[in-house]
C-alpha positions, 0 to 999 in steps of 0.5 A: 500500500502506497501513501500519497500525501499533500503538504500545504503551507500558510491559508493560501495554499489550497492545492490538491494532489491529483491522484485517482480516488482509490489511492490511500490520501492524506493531507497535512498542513501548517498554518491553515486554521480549521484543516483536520490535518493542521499540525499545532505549531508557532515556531517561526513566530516564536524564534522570532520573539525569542531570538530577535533573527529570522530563519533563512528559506531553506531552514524554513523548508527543511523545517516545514519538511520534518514537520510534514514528515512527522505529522505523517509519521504519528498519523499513518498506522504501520499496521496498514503496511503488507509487512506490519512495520514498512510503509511506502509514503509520497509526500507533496511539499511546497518549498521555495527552491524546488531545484535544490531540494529535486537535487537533495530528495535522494539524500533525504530519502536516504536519511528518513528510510534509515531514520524510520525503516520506511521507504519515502519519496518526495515531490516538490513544488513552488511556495509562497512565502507567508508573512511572519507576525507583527509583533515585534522581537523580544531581544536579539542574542547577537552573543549567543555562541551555541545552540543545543537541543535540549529534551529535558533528558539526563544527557542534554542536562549534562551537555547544557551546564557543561556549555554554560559553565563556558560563561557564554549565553547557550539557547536551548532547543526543544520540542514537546507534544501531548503529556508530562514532557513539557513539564519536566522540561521547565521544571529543569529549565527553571532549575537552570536559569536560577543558576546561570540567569539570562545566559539560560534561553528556552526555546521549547516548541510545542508542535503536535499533529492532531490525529484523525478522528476515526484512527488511533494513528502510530506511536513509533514515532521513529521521525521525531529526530529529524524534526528535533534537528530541524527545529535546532537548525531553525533557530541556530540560523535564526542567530547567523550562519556558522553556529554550532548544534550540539546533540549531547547523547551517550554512545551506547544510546546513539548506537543503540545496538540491538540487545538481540536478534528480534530487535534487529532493524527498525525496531532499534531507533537510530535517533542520533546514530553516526550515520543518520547524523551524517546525512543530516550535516550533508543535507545541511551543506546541499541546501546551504546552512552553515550548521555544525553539528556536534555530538561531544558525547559520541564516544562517551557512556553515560556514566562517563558524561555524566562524571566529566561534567565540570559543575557536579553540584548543580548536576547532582541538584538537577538530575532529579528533575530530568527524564529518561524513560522512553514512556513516562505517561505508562502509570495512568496504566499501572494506577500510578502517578504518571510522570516517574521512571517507569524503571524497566525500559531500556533508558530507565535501566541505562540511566540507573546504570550511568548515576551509579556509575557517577554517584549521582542521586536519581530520581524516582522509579516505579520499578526496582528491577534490582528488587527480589519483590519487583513485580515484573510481568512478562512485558516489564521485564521484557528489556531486563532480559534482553539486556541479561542475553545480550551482556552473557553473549558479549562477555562470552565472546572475542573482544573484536564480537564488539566490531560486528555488534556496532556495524549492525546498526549501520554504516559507521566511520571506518576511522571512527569503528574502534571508538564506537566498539569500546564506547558500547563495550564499555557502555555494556559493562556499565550496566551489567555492573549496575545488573549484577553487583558484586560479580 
């Protein structure tokens, strides 16, 4: 089953795809009050405000492109595919340079196949530009050395106070849709910006597809790195040319090696894996923003970042506040408070790893897996285990298994191989210390 779906952008834009009745259609859009398919969205008004610069065309394109590709993303159910995971999607998008995103389509393609495990095909037509609000900016952050995206998570914490303990003004990108996110993330940002001031910016957007009234629409969600780094891009721009994106996040999370054979292919994420980071910059470089994009914590654990940030006091003071776990809002479900750790996920469990490792406090949890009294179904303990297989073959096998293990995520630097291997041995035995102490 092929999808054809239609992008329109701003309340002019009323065009329609002229694919027969019979083709599985969609239409999304930005800005077009009342269309069932609007994304909830302010972000160019909002970098406005905040930043005082406006985003250049083509870092408005690639964003109204990521925020197109999401929409589609949470709105298509993988069910509908013939093999349940794999969807094949057109997608219509106006933009102002047709030729140079003609000529970046397969790049694109190449990226988002990897990114979400789909197949993905582009057409491009002729935008109008749409005016931005009247309002007028709040201030401009002409000193603003560095941009960074900023999820509320353990590993942008650490990556925002070790950028701010620089003594420059650091903007900090995010983006949240329905549930607890947003709160954790201003309750860490108040934390922070009591202790470094103004040199603190948010920049947290709220972009969120409203789903069909007759689906349940898909949970994966395996694009939301691609608007993540849109959204970074936009305001990074939005600051002048030549600045830098920082995406601090753990090697053995960005690699993210399947744990066993069943979780092989997309059904790992690859949210900041080598290779998609890749195609990204070269997207960047062919529709011409200058954007470096950083990733310090590559060959690092998490317990590693964790202990090299140079302010542990306030870490230790803020880490609490942060959220790791990969469904924060399962305890409505369980009769719980929503909101904690769930404790049993793949983060939950790297993370309760990484603050032991570091001697750091943590937060709550609503599972101890370490607990002989754990209450864990055949589902909660589905990771725990997978984990326990994927450490008992990794110890039983040739130092040089770990090469094979970080090649199967994907295409990775041959100069960089070595690193990323020692990053996830090392990173594997973070956690079967945290697993098994005393052994």
């Amino acid at each position: 089953m092929k999808w054809h779906v239609t992008l329109r952008v701003g309340p002019d834009d009323d065009f329609v795809s002229d694919v027969g009745p019979e083709t599985p259609r969609l239409s999304v859009s930005l800005d077009r009050s009342g269309d069932p398919g609007l994304v909830q969205q302010h972000v160019l008004k909002e970098i406005l405000a905040k930043t005082g610069g406006v985003s250049p065309a083509p870092a408005e394109d690639l964003l109204a492109v990521a925020m197109g590709v999401y929409a589609v993303d949470t709105r298509i159910p993988r069910a509908t595919a013939d093999d349940g995971w794999t969807r094949e999607i057109i997608l219509q998008v106006p933009v102002f340079d047709t030729a140079t995103w003609n000529a970046m389509s397969p790049l694109l393609c190449r990226a988002l196949d990897f990114l979400t495990g789909d197949s993905w095909a582009f057409e491009f037509r002729e935008r109008r530009p749409r005016p931005l609000s009247d309002e007028p900016a709040k201030k401009t952050l002409v000193d603003a050395a560095d941009v960074e995206l900023f999820s509320g998570g353990l590993d942008s914490l650490a990556g925002a106070i070790d950028l701010l303990e620089s003594g420059r003004t650091v903007v900090l990108a995010g983006h949240y849709g329905a549930g607890v996110t947003n709160s954790v993330q201003q309750n860490v940002l108040s934390a922070l910006q009591a202790h470094y001031g103004e040199r603190v910016v948010a920049c947290m957007f709220h972009v969120q597809p409203l789903k069909a009234a007759d689906a349940e629409g898909e949970q994966s969600m395996r694009s939301r790195s691609l608007l993540f780094l849109s959204l970074g891009v936009a305001v990074a721009t939005a600051l002048g040319q030549g600045r830098t994106l920082t995406v601090c996040e753990n090697g053995l999370i960005s690699l993210n090696v399947p744990l066993t054979n069943p979780r092989i292919g997309s059904w790992s994420t690859r949210t900041t894996h080598p290779h998609f980071i890749a195609l990204f910059r070269q997207l960047l470089a062919g529709l011409g923003l200058d954007v470096a994009v950083k990733l310090p914590a590559r060959f690092e654990t998490k317990g590693e970042l964790l202990s090299r940030v140079p302010n542990q006091g306030l870490l230790r003071t803020i880490a609490p506040l942060s959220m790791s776990c990969s469904h924060p809002e399962q305890g409505r479900f369980r009769k719980v408070t929503p909101g904690n750790h769930c404790g049993y996920c793949v983060p939950c469990i790297v993370r309760r790893a990484s603050t032991a490792a570091a001697s750091l406090a943590d937060a709550a949890y609503d599972v101890d897996v370490l607990s002989p009294d754990a209450a864990l179904t055949v589902e909660t303990r589905k990771d725990l285990r997978a984990f326990e297989i994927a450490m008992r073959r990794l110890r039983d096998a040739k130092p040089s298994h770990a090469l094979f293990d970080v090649l199967s995520t994907g295409p990775l630097p041959p100069e960089d191989v070595a690193e990323y291997a020692a990053v996830y041995r090392r990173g594997m035995e973070e956690v079967a210390r945290f697993l098994t102490p005393g052994n």
